[in-house]
Backbone as XML, in Angstrom:
<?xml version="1.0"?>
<chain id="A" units="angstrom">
  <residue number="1" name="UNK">
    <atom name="N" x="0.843" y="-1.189" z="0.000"/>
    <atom name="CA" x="0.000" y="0.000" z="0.000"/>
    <atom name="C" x="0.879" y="1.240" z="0.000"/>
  </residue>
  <residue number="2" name="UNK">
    <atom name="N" x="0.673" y="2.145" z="-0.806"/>
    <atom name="CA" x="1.058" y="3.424" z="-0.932"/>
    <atom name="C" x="1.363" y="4.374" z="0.499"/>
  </residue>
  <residue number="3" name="UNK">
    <atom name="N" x="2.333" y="4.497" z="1.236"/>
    <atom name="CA" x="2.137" y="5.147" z="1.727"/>
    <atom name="C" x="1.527" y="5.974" z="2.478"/>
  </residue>
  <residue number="4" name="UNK">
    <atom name="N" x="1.523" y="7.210" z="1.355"/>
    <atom name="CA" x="0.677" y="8.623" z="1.505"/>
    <atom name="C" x="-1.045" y="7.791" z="1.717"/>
  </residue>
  <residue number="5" name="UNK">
    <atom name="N" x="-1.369" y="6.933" z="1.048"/>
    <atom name="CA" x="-2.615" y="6.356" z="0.842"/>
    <atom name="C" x="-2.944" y="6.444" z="2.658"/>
  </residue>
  <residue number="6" name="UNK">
    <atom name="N" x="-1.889" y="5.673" z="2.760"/>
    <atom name="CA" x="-2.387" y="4.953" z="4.289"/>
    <atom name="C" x="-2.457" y="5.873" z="5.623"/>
  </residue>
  <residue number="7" name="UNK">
    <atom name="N" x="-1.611" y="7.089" z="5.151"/>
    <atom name="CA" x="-1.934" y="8.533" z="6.144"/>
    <atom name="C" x="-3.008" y="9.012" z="6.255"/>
  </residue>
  <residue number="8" name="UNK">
    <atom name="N" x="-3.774" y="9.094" z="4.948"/>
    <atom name="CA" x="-4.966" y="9.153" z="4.525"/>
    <atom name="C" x="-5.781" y="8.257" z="5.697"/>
  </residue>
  <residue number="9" name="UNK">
    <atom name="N" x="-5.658" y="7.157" z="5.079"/>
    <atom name="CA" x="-6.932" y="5.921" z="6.225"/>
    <atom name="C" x="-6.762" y="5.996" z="7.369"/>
  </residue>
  <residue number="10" name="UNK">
    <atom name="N" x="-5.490" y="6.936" z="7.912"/>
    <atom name="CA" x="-5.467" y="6.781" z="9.010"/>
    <atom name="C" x="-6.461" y="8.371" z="9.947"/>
  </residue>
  <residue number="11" name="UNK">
    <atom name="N" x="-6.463" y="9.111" z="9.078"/>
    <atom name="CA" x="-7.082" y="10.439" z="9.478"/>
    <atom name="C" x="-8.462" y="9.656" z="9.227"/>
  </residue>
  <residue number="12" name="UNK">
    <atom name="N" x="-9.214" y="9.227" z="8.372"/>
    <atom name="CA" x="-10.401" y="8.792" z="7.876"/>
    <atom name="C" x="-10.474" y="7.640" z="9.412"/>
  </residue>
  <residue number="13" name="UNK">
    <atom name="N" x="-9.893" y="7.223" z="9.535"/>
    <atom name="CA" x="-10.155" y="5.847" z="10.365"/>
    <atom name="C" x="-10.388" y="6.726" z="12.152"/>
  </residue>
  <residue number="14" name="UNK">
    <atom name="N" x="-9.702" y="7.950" z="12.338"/>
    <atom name="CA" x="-10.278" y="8.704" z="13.489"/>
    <atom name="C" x="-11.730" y="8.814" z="13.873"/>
  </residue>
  <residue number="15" name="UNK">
    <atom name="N" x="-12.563" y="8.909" z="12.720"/>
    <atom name="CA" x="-13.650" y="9.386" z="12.548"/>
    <atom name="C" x="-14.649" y="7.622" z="12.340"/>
  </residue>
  <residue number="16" name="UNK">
    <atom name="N" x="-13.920" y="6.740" z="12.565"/>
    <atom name="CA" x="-14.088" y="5.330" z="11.975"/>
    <atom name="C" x="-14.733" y="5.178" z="10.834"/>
  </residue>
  <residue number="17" name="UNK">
    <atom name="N" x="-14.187" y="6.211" z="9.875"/>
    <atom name="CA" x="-14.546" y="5.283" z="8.365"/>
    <atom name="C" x="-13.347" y="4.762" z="7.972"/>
  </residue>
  <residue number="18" name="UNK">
    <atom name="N" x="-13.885" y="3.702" z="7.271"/>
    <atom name="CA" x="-12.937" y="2.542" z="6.942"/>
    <atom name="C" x="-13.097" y="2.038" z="5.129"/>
  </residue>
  <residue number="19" name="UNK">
    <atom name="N" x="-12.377" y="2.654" z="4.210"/>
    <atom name="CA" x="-12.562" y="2.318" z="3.029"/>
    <atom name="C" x="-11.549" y="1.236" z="2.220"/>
  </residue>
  <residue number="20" name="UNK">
    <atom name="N" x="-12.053" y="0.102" z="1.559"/>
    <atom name="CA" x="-11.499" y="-0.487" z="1.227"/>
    <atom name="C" x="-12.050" y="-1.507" z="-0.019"/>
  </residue>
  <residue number="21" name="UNK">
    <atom name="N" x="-11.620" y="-0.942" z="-1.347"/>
    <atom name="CA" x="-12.280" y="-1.678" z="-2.479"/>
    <atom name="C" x="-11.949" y="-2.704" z="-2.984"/>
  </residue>
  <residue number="22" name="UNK">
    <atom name="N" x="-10.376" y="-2.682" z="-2.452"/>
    <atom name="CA" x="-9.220" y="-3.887" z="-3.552"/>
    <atom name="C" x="-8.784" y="-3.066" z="-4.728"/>
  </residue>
  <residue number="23" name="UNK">
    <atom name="N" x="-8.669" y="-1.507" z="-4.714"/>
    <atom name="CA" x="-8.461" y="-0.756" z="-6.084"/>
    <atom name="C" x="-8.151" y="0.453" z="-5.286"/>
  </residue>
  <residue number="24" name="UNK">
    <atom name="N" x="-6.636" y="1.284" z="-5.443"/>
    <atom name="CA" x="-6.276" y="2.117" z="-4.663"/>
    <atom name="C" x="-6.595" y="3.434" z="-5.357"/>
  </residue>
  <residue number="25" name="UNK">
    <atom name="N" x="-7.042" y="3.045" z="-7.017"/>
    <atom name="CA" x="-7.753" y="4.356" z="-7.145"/>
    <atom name="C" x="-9.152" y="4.976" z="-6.945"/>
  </residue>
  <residue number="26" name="UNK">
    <atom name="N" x="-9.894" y="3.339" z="-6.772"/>
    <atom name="CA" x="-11.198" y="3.396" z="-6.564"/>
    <atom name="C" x="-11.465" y="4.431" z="-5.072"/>
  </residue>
  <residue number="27" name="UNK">
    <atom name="N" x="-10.655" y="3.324" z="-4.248"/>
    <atom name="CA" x="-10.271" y="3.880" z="-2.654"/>
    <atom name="C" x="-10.097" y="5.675" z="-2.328"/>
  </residue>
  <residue number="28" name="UNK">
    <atom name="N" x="-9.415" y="5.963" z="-3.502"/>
    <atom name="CA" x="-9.080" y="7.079" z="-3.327"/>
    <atom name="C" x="-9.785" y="8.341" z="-3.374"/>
  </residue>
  <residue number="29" name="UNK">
    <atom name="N" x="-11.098" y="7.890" z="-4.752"/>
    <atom name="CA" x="-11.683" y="8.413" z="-4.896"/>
    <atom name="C" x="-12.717" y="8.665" z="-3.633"/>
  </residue>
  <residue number="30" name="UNK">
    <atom name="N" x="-13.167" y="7.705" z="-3.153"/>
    <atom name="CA" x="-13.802" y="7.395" z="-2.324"/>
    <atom name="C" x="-13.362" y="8.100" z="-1.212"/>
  </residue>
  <residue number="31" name="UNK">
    <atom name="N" x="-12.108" y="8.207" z="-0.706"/>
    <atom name="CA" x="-11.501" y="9.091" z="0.236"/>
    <atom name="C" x="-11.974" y="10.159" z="0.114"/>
  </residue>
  <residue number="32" name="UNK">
    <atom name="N" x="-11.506" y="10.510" z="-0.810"/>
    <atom name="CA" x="-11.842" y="12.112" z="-1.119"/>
    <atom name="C" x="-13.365" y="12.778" z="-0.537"/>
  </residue>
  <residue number="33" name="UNK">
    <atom name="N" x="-14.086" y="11.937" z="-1.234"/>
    <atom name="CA" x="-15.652" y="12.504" z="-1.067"/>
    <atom name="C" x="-15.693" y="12.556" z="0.191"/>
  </residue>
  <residue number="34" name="UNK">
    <atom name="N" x="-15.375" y="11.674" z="0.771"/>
    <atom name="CA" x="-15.576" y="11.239" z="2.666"/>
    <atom name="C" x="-14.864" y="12.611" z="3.109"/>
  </residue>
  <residue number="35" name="UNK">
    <atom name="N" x="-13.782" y="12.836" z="2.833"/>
    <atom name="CA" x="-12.535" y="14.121" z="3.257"/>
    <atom name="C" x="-13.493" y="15.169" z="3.122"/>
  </residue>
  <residue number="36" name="UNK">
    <atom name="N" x="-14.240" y="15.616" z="1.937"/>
    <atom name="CA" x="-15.169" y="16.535" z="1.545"/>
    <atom name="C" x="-15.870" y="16.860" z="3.037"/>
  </residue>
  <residue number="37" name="UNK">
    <atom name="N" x="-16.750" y="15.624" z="2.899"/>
    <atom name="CA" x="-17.954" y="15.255" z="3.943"/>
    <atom name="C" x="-17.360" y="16.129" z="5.544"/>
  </residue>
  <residue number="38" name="UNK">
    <atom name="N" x="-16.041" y="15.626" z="5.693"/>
    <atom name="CA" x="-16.188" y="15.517" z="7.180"/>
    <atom name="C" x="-15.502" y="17.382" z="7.068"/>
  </residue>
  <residue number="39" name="UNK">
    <atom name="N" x="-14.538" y="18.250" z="5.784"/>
    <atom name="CA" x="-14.442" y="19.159" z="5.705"/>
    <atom name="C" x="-15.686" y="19.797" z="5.761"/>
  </residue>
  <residue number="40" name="UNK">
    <atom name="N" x="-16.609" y="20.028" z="5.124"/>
    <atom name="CA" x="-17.856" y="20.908" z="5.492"/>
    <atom name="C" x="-18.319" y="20.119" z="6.658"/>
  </residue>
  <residue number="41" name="UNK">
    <atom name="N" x="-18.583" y="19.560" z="7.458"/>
    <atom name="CA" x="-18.999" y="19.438" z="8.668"/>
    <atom name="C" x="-18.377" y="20.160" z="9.613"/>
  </residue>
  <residue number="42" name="UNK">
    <atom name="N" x="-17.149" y="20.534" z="9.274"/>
    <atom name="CA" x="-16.056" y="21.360" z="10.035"/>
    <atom name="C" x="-15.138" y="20.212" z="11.281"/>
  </residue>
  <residue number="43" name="UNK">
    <atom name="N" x="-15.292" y="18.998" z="11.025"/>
    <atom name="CA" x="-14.602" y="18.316" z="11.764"/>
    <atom name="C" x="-12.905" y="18.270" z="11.780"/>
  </residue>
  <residue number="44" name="UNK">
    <atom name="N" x="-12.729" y="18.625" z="10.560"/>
    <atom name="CA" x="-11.119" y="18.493" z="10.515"/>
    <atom name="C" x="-10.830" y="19.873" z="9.700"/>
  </residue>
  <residue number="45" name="UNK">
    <atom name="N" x="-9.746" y="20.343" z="10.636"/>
    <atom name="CA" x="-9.331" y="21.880" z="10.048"/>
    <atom name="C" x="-9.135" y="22.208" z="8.692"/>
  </residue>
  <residue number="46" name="UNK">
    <atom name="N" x="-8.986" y="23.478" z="8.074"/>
    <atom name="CA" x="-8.415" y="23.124" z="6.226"/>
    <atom name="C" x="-7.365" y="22.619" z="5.704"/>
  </residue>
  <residue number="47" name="UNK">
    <atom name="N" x="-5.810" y="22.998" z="7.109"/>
    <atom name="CA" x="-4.805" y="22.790" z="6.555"/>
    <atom name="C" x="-4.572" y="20.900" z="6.606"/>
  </residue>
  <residue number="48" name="UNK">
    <atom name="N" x="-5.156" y="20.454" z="7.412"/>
    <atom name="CA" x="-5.355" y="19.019" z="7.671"/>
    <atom name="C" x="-5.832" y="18.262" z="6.200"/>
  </residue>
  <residue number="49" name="UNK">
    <atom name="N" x="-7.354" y="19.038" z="5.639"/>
    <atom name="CA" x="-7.985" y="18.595" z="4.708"/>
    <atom name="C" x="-7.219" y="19.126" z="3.699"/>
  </residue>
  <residue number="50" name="UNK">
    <atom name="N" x="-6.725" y="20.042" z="3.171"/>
    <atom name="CA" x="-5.899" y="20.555" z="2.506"/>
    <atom name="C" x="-4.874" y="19.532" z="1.837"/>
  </residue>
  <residue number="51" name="UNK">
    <atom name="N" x="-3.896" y="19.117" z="2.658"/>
    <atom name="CA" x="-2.985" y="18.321" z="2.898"/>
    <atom name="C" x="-3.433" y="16.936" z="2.626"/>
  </residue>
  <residue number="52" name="UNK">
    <atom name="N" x="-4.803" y="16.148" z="3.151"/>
    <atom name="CA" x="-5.276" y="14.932" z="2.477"/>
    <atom name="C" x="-5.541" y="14.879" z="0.785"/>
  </residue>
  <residue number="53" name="UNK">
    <atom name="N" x="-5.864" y="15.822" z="0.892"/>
    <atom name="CA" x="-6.363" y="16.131" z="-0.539"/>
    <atom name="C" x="-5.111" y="16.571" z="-1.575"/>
  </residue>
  <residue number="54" name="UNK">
    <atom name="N" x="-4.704" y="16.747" z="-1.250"/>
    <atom name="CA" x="-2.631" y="16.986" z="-1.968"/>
    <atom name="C" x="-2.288" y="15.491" z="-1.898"/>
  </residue>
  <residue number="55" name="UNK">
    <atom name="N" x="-2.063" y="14.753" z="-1.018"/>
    <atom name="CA" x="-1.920" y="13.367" z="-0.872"/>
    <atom name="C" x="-2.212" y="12.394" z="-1.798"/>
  </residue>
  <residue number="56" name="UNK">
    <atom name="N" x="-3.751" y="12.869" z="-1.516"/>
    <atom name="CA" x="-4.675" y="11.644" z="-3.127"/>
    <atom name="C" x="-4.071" y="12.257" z="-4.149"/>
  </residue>
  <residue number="57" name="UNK">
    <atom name="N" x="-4.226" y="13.753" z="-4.538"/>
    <atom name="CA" x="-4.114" y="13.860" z="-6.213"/>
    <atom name="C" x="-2.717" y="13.368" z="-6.455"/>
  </residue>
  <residue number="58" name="UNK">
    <atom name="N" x="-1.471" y="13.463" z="-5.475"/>
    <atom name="CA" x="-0.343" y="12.881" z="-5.616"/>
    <atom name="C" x="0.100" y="11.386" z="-6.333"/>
  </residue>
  <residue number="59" name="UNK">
    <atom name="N" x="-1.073" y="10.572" z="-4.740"/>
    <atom name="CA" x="-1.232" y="9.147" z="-5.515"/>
    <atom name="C" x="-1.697" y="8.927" z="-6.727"/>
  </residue>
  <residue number="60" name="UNK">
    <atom name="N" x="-3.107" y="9.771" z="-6.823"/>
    <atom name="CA" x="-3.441" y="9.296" z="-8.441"/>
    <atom name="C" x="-2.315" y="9.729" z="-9.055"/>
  </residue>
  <residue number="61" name="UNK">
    <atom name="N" x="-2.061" y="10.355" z="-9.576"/>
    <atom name="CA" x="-0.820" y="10.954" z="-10.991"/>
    <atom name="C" x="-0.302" y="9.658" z="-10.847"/>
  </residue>
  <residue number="62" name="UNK">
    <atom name="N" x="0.554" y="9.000" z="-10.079"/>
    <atom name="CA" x="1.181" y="8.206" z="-9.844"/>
    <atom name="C" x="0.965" y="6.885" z="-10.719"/>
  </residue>
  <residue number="63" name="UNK">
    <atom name="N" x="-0.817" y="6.709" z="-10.773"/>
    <atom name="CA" x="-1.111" y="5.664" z="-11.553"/>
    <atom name="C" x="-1.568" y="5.946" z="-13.044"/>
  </residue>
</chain>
């Protein structure tokens, strides 16, 4: 597993969501929206969400 991916699941996994497709771009996508979700709820600051979201677009390019 990627890394950066898994910094990711690990901020997501605070909140206990737990994503996992068998496809790290599927996953990723999927991150994201969730990252969205819990950003307008105001649960996690911008520079936090900011920074997840730099992460994924990182991984994707990658593939």
């Amino acid at each position: 597993m990627n890394k950066s991916l898994y910094e990711v699941r690990q901020l997501l996994k605070r909140f206990n969501i737990y994503i996992y497709t068998g496809n790290e771009l599927d996953d990723a996508v999927l991150m994201e929206l969730e990252l969205e979700d819990l950003y307008e709820m105001k649960l996690i600051e911008e520079d936090e969400y900011l920074h997840a979201r730099l992460t994924l677009k990182q991984a994707n390019a990658k593939h």
